[in-house]
C-alpha positions in Angstrom: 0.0 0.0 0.0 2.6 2.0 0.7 4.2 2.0 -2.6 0.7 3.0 -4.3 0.2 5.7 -1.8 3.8 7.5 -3.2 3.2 7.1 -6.9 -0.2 9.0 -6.4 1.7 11.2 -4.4 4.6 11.8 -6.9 1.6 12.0 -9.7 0.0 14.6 -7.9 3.3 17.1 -7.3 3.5 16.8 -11.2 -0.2 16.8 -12.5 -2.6 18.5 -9.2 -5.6 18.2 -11.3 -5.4 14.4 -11.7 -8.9 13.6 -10.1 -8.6 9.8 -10.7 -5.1 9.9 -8.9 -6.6 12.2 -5.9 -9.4 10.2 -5.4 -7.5 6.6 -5.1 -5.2 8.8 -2.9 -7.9 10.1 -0.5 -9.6 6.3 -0.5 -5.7 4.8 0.5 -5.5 6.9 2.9 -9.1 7.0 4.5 -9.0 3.3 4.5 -5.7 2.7 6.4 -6.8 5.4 9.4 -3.5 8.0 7.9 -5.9 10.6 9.1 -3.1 13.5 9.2 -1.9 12.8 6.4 -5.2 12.8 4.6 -5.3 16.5 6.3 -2.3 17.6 4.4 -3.3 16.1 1.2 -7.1 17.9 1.5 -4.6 21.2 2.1 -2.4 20.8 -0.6 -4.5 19.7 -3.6 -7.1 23.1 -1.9 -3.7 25.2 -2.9 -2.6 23.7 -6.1 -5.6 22.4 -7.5 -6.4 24.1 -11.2 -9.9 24.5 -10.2 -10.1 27.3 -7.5 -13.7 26.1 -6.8 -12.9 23.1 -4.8 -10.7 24.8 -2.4 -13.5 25.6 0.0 -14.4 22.2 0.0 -11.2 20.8 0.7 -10.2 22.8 3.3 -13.7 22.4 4.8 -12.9 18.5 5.1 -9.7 19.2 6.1 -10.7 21.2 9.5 -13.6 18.6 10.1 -10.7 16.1 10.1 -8.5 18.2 12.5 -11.1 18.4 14.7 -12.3 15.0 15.2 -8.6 13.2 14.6 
């Protein structure tokens, strides 16, 4: 698992936009309890994500994590 959760890692420093690499990422994580880690990735795809839209909403899920992990 480990190895999966670095190549979507290194995929998204390159290509931020890459939903289907994000979403696998967020599931990985979610699924194996990394909890602060799923924090930072919710704050870093909010600040380099092309689509300015979905920052709120990533950074809202982000501080519902903080607060409850």
């Amino acid at each position: 698992m480990e190895e999966q959760i670095r190549s979507y890692l290194d995929t998204l420093e390159t290509a931020p936009g890459d939903e289907q690499a994000f979403v696998a990422l967020e599931s990985l994580l979610s699924k194996s309890d990394r909890w602060e880690d799923l924090i930072r990735l919710y704050e870093r795809q909010a600040k380099q994500s092309p689509d300015l839209a979905q920052a709120p909403g990533l950074l809202a899920k982000a501080a519902e994590l903080a607060a409850v992990a």
